[in-house]
N, C-alpha and C positions, 0 to 999 in steps of 0.2 A: 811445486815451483811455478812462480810465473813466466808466460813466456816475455823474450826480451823485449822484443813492445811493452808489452805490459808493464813493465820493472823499468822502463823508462819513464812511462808516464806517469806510474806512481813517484819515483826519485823527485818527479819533474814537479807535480802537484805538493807533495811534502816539501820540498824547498821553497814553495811561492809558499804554503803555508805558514811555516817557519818565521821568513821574511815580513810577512803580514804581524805576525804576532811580536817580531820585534820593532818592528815601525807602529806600531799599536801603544808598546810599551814605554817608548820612545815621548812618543806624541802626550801620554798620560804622564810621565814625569815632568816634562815640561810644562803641561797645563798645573800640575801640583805646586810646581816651584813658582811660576807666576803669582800661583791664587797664595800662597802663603808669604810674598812678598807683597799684595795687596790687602792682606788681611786689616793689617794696624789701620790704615788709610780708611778701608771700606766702613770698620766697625766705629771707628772715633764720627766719622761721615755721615753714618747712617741714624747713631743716635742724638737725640736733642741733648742741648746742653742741660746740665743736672742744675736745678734754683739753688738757690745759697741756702732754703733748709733743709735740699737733699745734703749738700753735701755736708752741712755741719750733723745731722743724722748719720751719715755713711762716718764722720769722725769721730763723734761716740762709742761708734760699732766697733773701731778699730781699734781705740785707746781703751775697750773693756777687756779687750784682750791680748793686750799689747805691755810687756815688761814695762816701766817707764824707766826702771832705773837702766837699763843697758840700752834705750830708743832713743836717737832724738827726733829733735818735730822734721826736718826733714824727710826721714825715715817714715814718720808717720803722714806726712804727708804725700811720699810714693806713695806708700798702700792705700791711702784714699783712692790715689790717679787710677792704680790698679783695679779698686774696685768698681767702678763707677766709669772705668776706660773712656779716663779725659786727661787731659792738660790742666792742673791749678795753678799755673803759675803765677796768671795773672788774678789769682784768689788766694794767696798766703797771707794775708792778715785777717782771714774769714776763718782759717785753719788756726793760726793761733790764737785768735780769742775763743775759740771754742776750744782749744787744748787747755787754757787757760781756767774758762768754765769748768772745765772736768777737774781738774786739780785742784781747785775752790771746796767742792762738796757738795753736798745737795740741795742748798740754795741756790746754785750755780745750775739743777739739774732742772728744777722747779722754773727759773726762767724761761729755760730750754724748753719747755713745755710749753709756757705762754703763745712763744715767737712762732713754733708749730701752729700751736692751734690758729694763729693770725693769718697764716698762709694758707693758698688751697692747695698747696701740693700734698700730696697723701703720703701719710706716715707709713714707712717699710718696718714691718714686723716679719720679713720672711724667715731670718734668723731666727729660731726656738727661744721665746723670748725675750728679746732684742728691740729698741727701739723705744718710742716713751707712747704706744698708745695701750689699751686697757688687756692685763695677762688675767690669766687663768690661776688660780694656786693652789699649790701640794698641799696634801695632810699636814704633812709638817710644817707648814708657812702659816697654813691658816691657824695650828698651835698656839704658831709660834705669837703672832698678830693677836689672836685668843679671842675677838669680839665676833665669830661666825663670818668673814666675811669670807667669800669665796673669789672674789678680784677686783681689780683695782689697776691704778693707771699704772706704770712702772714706774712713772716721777713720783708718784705718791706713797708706792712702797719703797722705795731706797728711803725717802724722807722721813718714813717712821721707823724703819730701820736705823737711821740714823740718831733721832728723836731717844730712841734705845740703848743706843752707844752711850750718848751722850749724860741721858738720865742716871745710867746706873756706872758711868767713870769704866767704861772699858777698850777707851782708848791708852795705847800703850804710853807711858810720860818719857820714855827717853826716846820715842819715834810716834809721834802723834799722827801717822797716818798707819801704821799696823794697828791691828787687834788684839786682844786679848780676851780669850772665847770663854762666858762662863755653861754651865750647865746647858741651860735656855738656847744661846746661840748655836751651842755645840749641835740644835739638831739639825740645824740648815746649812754650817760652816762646817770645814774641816780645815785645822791646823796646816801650815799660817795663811792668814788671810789680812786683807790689808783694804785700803780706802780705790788698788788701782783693780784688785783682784776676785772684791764683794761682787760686781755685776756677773763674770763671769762663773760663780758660784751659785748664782742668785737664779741663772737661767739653768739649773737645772731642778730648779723647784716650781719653776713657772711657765707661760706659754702662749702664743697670741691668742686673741679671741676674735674669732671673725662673726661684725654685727650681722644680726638680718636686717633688711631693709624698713623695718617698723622698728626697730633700735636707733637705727639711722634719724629714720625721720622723728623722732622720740627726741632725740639729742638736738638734732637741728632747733626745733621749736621753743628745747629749754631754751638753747642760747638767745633766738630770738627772745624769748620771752624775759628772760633775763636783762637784756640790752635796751629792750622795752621799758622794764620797770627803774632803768637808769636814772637819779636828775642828771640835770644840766652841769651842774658843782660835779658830779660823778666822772659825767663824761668828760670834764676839762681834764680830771686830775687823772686819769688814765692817760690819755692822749697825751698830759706831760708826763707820765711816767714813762711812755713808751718811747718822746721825743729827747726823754733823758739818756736812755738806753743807747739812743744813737751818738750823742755827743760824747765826747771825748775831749777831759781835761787837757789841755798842754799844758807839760810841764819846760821848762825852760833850764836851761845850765849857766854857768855862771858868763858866758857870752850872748847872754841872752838869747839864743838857738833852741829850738825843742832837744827837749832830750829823747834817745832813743830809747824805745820800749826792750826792755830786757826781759826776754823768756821765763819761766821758767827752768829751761832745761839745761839757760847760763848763768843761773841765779846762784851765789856761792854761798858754801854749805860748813860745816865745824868737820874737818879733819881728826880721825882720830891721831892719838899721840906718836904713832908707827909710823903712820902716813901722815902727819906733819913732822917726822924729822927726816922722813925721805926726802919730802919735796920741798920743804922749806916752806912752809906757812901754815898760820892754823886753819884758814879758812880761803877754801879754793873751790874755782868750778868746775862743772865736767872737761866742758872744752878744755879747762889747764890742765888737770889733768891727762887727757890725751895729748897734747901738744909735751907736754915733761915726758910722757910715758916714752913716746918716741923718739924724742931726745936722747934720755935715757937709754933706752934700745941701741941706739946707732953707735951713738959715743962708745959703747961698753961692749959691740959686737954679739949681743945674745940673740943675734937671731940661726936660727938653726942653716948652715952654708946650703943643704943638700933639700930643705923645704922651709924656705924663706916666712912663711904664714908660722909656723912651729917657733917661741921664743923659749928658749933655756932659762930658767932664771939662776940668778946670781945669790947670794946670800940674804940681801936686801929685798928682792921682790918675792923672797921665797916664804920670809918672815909676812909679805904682806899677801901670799895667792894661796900660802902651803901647799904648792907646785913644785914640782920640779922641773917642770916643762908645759906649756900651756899656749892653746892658741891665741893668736895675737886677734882673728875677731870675736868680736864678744868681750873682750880682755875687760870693760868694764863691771861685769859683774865679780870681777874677784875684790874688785875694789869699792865696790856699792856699802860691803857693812862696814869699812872705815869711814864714812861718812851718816852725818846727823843734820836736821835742818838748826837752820840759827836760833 
């Protein structure tokens, strides 16, 4: 036993200890809570704004991996902000002309490469992959390709991938943006695969290449040398093709006013014959559809009382989900294969 002094000044020290360690804790919560309410501010602050071909890069990246038929641009245009942790607000028509490009095909991707190379911001390949500067390729690619080549730009291989599609008719004719895989493709694709779903298939047969600095300067010199052996008639008609690129036709409506550009993602599509006599037309767009959909919903009561997100279906949406119950987010993919382009 200690003596009673003693057991006092240990109580006495144990409690100042104590104390310490919860004013310690104290102090470090509150520095934690500060810094995590500083965070967004510091990180948006600290980084430079991203050039307009970072970000139409970071929007490729996201639309190769991105549903389209259940996303809209929107949506796609959070997860840019996400990536890249910024603001685009005041950049959404730099987002949908490259959503656009991507939904075009690989003439669209082919551009996308040019406007790169014009820029000196450096192409992000950190994605396995990803990005339009020069991959690496699998056994199987190089097969599949079959003239020994071991890489190549990534614009340049979607575009003979395409070249492939296109030669031997295996695009799908009742959905011209699906596939239809024969022998040959089957060794790089796996069932199903589509025009939104190839990149992401694509990058696991491929991979960046990071030059050395005599590859660099290699390249460099081609282009010079290249732009060197230019005429004059050369360089005008580049310079107009590139100052083509930037204009933009207006179109005009019947009060002479431009007309507004309509997305793709509001562009109306052929209902099938189910879902044009649910909703009453043959041909509707997503947005109508969402807007009927919850319509529908409220008028009819199917939303679940006890988890409002839960919708029961009725007879008619069950014909069109084969649900009997189903979540209300996402709800447009139960209704993606009732729909066809025009």
């Amino acid at each position: 036993r200690l003596p009673t002094d003693n057991l006092l000044i240990f109580i006495g020290l144990y409690t100042l200890f104590v104390r310490c360690l919860v004013i310690s804790a104290q102090r470090k919560a509150i520095v934690r809570r500060v810094l995590i309410l500083l965070a967004p501010h510091c990180s948006i602050a600290s980084m430079a704004t991203p050039s307009d071909a970072q970000v139409c890069s970071a929007v490729r990246e996201v639309l190769a991996h991105t549903d389209l038929a259940t996303t809209t641009e929107r949506q796609v245009r959070k997860l840019v902000e996400e990536k890249l942790q910024t603001d685009l607000s005041d950049r959404k028509q730099i987002v949908r002309d490259e959503v656009e490009k991507f939904l075009e095909g690989p003439e669209a991707a082919e551009d996308a490469e040019e406007d790169a190379e014009a820029t000196t911001a450096p192409v992000n390949t950190s994605d396995g992959g990803g990005g339009f500067g020069s991959v690496g390729l699998s056994q199987e690619l190089q097969d599949f390709l079959g003239d020994g080549t071991t890489s190549l730009p990534r614009s340049q291989l979607v575009k003979r991938i395409w070249d492939y599609i296109k030669a031997n008719d295996r695009q799908d004719p009742k959905n011209k943006r699906a596939f239809i895989l024969d022998e040959k493709m089957s060794t790089i694709f796996t069932h199903p695969v589509n025009m939104f779903s190839m990149n992401k298939q694509l990058s696991k047969h491929c991979w960046p290449i990071e030059l050395t600095e005599e590859e660099k300067a290699a390249q460099k010199a081609a282009r010079k040398a290249k732009a060197a052996a230019m005429t004059p008639e050369e360089r005008a008609a580049k310079k107009e093709k590139a100052a083509a690129k930037k204009r933009k036709p207006v179109s005009l409506d019947e009060n002479g006013e431009p007309k507004k550009r309509a997305s793709n993602f509001s562009k109306e599509l052929r209902a099938s014959p189910e879902l044009a006599a649910w909703i009453g037309k043959d041909n509707v767009s997503r947005p109508e559809i969402t807007k009927f959909f919850w319509e529908y919903v409220k008028e009819n009561e199917l939303q679940d009382p006890e988890n409002k997100r839960e919708i029961i279906s009725d007879d008619a949406l069950r014909k069109l989900t084969g649900e009997k119950r189903f979540t209300a987010f996402g709800f447009m993919k139960y209704f993606s294969t009732h729909l066809s382009p025009l």
